[in-house]
Structure formats: structure tokens, C-alpha cells
C-alpha positions as CSV (number, residue, x, y, z in Angstrom):
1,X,54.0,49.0,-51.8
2,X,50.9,48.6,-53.7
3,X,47.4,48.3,-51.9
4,X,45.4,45.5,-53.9
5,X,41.8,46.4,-52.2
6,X,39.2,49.3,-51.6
7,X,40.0,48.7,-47.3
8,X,43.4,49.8,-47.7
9,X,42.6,52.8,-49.5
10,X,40.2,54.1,-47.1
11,X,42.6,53.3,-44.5
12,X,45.2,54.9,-46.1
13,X,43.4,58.0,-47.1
14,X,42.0,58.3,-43.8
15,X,45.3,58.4,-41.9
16,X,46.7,61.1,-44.3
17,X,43.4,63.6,-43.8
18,X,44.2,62.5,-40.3
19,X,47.9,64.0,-40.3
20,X,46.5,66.8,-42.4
21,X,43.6,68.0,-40.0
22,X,46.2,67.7,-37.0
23,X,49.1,69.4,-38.8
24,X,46.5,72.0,-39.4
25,X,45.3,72.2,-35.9
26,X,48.6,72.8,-34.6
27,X,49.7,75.8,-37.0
28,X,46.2,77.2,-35.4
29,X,47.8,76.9,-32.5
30,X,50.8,78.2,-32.9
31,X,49.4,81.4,-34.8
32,X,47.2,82.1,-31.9
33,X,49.7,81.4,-29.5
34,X,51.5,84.1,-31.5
35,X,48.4,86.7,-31.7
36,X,48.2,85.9,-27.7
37,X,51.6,86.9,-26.9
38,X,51.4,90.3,-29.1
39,X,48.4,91.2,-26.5
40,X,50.4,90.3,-23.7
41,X,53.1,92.9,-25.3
42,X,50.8,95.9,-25.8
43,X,48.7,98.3,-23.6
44,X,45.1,97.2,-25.0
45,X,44.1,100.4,-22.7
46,X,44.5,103.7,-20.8
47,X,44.2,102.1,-17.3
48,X,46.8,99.2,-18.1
49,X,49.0,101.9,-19.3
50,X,48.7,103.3,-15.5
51,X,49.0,100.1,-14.4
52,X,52.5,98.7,-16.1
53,X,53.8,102.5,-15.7
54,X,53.8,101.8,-12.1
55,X,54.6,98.2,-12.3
56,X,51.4,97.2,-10.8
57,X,50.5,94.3,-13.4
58,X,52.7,91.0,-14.9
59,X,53.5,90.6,-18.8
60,X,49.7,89.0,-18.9
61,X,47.7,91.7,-17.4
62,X,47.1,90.2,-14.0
63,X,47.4,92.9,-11.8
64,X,49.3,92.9,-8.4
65,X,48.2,94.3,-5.4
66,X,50.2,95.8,-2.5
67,X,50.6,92.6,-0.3
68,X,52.4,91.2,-3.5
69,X,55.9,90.7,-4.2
70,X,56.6,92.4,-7.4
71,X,54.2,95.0,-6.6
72,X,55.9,98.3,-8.2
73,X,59.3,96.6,-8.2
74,X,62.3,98.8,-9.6
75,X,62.8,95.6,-12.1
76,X,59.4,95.1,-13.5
77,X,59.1,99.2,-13.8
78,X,62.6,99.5,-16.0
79,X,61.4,96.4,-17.9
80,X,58.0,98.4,-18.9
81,X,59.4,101.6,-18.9
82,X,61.7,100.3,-22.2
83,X,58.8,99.1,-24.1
84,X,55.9,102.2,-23.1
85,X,57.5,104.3,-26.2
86,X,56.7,104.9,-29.9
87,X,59.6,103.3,-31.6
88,X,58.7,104.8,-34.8
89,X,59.1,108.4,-33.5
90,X,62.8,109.1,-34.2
91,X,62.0,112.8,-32.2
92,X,62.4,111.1,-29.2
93,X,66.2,110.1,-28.6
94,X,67.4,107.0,-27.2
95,X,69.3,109.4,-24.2
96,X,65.8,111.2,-23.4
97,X,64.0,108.2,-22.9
98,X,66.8,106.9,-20.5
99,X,67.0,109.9,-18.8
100,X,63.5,109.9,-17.9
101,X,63.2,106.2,-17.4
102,X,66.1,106.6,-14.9
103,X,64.4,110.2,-13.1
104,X,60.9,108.4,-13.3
105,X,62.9,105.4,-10.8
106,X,65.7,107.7,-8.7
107,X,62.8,109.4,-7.4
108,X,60.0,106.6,-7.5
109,X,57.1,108.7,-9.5
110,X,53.7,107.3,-10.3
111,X,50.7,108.0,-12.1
112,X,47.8,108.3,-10.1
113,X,44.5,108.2,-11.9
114,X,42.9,110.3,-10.0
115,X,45.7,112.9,-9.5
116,X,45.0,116.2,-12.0
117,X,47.5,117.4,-14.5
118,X,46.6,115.3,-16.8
119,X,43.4,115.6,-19.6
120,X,42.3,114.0,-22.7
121,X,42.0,115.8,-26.1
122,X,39.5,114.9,-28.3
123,X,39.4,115.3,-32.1
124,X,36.2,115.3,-33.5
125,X,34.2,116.2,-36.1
126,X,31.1,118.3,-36.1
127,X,28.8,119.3,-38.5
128,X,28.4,123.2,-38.9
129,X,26.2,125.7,-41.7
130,X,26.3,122.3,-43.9
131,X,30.0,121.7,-43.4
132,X,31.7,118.8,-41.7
133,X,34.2,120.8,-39.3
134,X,36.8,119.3,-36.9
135,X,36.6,120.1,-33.2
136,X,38.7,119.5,-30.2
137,X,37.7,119.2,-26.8
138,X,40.1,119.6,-23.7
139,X,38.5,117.1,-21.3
140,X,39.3,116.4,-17.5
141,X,38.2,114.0,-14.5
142,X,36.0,116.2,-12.2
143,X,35.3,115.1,-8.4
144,X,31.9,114.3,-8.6
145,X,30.4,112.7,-5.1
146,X,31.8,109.5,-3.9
147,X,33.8,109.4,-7.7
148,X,34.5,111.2,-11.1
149,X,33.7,112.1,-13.7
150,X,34.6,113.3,-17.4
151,X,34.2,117.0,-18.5
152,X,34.7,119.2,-21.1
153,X,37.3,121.8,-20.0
154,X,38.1,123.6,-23.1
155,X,37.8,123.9,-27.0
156,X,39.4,124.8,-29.8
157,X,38.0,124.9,-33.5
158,X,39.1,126.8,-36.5
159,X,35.5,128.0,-37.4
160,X,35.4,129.9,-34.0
161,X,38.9,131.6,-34.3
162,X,38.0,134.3,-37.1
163,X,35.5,135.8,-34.3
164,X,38.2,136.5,-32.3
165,X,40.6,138.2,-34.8
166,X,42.1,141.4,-33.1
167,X,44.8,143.4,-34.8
168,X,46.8,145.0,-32.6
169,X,49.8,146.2,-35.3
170,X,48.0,149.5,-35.6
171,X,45.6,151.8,-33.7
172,X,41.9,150.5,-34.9
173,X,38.3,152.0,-33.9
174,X,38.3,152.5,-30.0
175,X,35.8,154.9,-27.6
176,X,37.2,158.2,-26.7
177,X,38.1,158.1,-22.6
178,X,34.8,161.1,-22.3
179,X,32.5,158.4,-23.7
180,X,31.1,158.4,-20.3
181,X,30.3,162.1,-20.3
182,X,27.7,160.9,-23.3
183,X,26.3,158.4,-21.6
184,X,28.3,156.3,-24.2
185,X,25.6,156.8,-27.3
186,X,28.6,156.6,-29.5
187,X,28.5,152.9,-28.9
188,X,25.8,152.9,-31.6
189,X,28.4,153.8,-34.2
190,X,31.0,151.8,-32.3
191,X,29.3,148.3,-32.3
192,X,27.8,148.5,-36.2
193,X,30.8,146.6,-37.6
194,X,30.7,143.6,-36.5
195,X,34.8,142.4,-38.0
196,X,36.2,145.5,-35.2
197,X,34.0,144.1,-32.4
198,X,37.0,142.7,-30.7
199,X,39.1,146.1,-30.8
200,X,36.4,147.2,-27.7
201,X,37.4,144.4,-25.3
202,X,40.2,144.2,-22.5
203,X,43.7,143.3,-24.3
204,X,43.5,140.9,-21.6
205,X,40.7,139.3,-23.0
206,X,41.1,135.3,-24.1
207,X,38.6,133.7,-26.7
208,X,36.4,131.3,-25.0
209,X,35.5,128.9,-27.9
210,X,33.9,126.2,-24.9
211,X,30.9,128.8,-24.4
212,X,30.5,129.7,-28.4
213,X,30.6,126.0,-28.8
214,X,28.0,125.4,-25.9
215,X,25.8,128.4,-27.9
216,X,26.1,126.9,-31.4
217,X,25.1,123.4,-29.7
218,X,22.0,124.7,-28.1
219,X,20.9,126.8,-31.1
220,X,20.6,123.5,-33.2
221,X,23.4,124.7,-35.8
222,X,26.3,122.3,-34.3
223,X,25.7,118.6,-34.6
224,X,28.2,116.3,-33.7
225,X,29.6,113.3,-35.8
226,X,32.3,110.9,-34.9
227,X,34.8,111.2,-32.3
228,X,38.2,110.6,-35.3
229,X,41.0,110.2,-32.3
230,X,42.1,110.5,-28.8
231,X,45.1,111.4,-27.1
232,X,46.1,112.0,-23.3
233,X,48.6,114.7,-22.1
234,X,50.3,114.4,-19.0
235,X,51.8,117.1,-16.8
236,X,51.9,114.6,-13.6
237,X,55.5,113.7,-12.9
238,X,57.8,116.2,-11.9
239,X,60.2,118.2,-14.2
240,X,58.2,116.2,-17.5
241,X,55.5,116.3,-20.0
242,X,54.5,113.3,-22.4
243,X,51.9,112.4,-24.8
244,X,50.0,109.2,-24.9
245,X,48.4,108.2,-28.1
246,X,46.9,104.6,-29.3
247,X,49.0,102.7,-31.9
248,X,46.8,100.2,-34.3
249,X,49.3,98.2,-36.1
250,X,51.1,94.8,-36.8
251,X,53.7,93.9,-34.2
252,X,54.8,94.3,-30.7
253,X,55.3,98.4,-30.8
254,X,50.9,99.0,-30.6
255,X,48.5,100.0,-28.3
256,X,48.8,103.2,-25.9
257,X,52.8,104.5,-26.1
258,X,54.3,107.4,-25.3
259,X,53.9,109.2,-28.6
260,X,55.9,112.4,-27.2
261,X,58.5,113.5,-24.5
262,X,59.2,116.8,-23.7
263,X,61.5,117.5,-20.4
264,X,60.7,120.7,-18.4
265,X,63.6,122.7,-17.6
266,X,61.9,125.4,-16.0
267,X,58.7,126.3,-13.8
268,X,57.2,128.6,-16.8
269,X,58.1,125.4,-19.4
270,X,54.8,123.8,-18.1
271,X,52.2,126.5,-18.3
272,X,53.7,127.5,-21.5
273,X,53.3,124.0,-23.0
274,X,49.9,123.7,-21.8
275,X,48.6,126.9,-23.1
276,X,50.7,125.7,-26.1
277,X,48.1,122.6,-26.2
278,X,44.9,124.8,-25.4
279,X,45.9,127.0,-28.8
280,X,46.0,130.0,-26.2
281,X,47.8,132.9,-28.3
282,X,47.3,135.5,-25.5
């Protein structure tokens, strides 16, 4: 067909931009129909998490309550419980994450926000004599009133640790047991090197790098940064320890997972993994 006149052209032309800009529309559509359903399939944060652990929220985030049906049903819990994990982490096996998936049901745990044994670690990065130093801190929720609170618990940071050095392969500078008899004067000599300080304390003694942090912070000579990551370790459910950790990346597999999964097979397994976490040595 051939158009003879300047009308038909416009007409023509303007039905083709038509089908263009609609064509267009609808692949918008589609792609965010597509980014819409990836948010659906991730835990955007901690407090979903909680929430589709315990089955206490559909695939789009609207949360049940008690009087509802499929409140903390066994079926919506196995469905989340098979999408909660780290798929990239090969260290956790298929027959772990089944085992605790079918324990977590069998014996109907939950996660209680407000139930202890479980705290944040923060990595962070401080700045310290001129030189950008990384930090964690150990924090908790602390009862405060009528609600909670966060607090700093513990800390850990390399440029504490050679303060604390003790060797104890050999017998090092130490007060004779008749110190007392001398009013202990021969603390003078005893105290003048500062690198054997730590051979006069308790063997019991644990560095506390919280207050040398606190000290350092008050001083002026520690001046905090950025907050670089966060992860949450929990010790709440019975007989297990995990790891929670925030996934940013393309796909379905992102947001807060289960980035570790350790199963406790004895009563000392816990403390030992926890003082493990704290970098406790003694």
C-alpha cells in the first residue's frame, strides 16, 4: 500500500509510536513485576527474618497475627525454613540444614526477639595514633524500663591484644611470696617494664578490651569511622548455633540468611563457641 498524502503519514506514524510507547510500557511492567517478586523472596530485614522463621508473615510481608489461620503453621515454616540459608556456602550440607529444619519443627522452636542468647557483632573501623584500625563490638538488647535497648557488651581489636601478651612457656619476673614482709617496695623494680606488666596479674585474669576501648574513647585518641558490616549470632534454639549475615546481590538467595550452622552436641559446645566468638583465649 502506498499513502499518497501528508494525513496518512501522521496517522501512520502516530499509531506505530503508539505501539512503541505501549510495548514499552509493558516491558516496564514486567521488569518491575520482576524486581517486586525478588523483594517478596528476600528478608529486606532482621525483624522479617524473626518473623518468616516463625511463620508469622505471607510471601509479601504481611504479617499474621494469632487469631489467623496460617499463623506459625508447620507448612508455611518448612516452606521458609528451605529458603532462610546461604546457598552459596557449600560448608553447610544439604543433611544439616534438614536436620535442623526438621528439629527446629518436631519440637516447635521460635525466635523470640526479646529472648537473650543472641547479640550483634559489629565490624567497624576506628581511627587510632593516625591509623585507620578495625574494631568489633559484641552488642546485646538490655531491659531498659517499659523496653530495650542496644549495648555494647564486649570488644575485641587487634591494637588492644599486644597489651595483654603473657607468656607463660617459661618462668618470667614475679614478686617473691615475702614481698609483704617489705611492705612490697620491690614493686618499684617490678612494675618499670612495662612489656612483663601482665606476668604480675591472676592467671585467671581475662583482657577486657571494652574498658581500654571506653579509655581510649574518652582520652580523644579513638575516633570512630564507619560501621563496614553486621552480623547476628544466635545461641536461642536448643541443641544449635547459627549465624545471620545480610546478602546484597542479584537474585532470589539475598537479604538476611543463615550464613552458618553449627549443631551443639554437648552442654560445653555452646560456651566454647561463644568464647570462641568473643576471641577469649583464656
Amino acid at each position: 500500500m502506498i499513502f499518497k498524502t501528508t494525513s496518512q503519514l501522521k496517522k501512520i506514524h502516530f499509531f506505530l509510536t503508539l505501539l512503541l510507547i505501549s510495548s514499552a510500557s509493558y516491558a516496564q511492567i514486567v521488569r518491575e513485576g520482576e524486581d517486586e517478586s525478588k523483594l517478596y523472596a528476600q528478608s529486606k530485614q532482621v525483624n522479617q527474618f524473626f518473623r518468616r522463621f516463625n511463620g508469622e508473615e505471607d510471601e509479601k510481608g504481611n504479617r499474621y497475627y494469632a487469631r489467623d489461620k496460617q499463623y506459625r503453621s508447620e507448612k508455611l515454616r518448612r516452606k521458609y525454613l528451605g529458603i532462610l540459608f546461604d546457598e552459596s556456602n557449600a560448608g553447610i550440607s544439604g543433611a544439616l540444614k534438614v536436620e535442623f529444619a526438621k528439629n527446629v519443627l518436631d519440637k516447635q522452636m521460635f525466635l523470640n526477639f526479646h529472648g537473650g542468647n543472641w547479640f550483634s557483632q559489629v565490624h567497624a573501623t576506628f581511627r587510632f595514633n593516625g591509623k585507620d584500625e578495625d574494631v568489633l563490638l559484641f552488642m546485646e538488647l538490655e531491659k531498659d524500663h517499659a523496653g530495650s535497648k542496644w549495648v555494647i557488651n564486649k570488644v575485641y581489636a587487634d591494637m588492644f591484644a599486644p597489651y595483654f601478651v603473657r607468656d607463660t612457656t617459661k618462668v618470667g619476673r614475679f614478686l617473691h611470696p615475702l614481698s609483704h614482709e617489705l611492705d612490697f617496695m620491690n614493686l618499684r623494680k617490678a612494675l618499670v617494664n612495662s612489656d612483663s606488666i601482665s606476668q604480675f596479674t591472676v592467671k585467671r585474669f581475662v583482657p577486657d578490651h571494652l574498658s581500654v576501648f571506653l579509655y581510649e574513647l574518652k582520652k580523644g585518641n579513638l575516633e570512630f569511622k564507619s560501621v563496614n558490616q553486621v552480623q547476628f549470632h544466635f545461641f536461642q534454639l536448643d541443641g544449635w548455633y547459627f549465624e545471620l549475615s545480610n546478602f546484597n546481590r542479584p537474585g532470589y538467595n539475598t537479604g538476611w540468611l543463615i550464613s552458618n550452622l553449627v549443631k551443639l552436641s554437648s552442654p560445653g559446645d555452646k560456651e566454647a563457641l561463644r568464647r570462641h566468638l568473643y576471641n577469649e583465649t583464656n
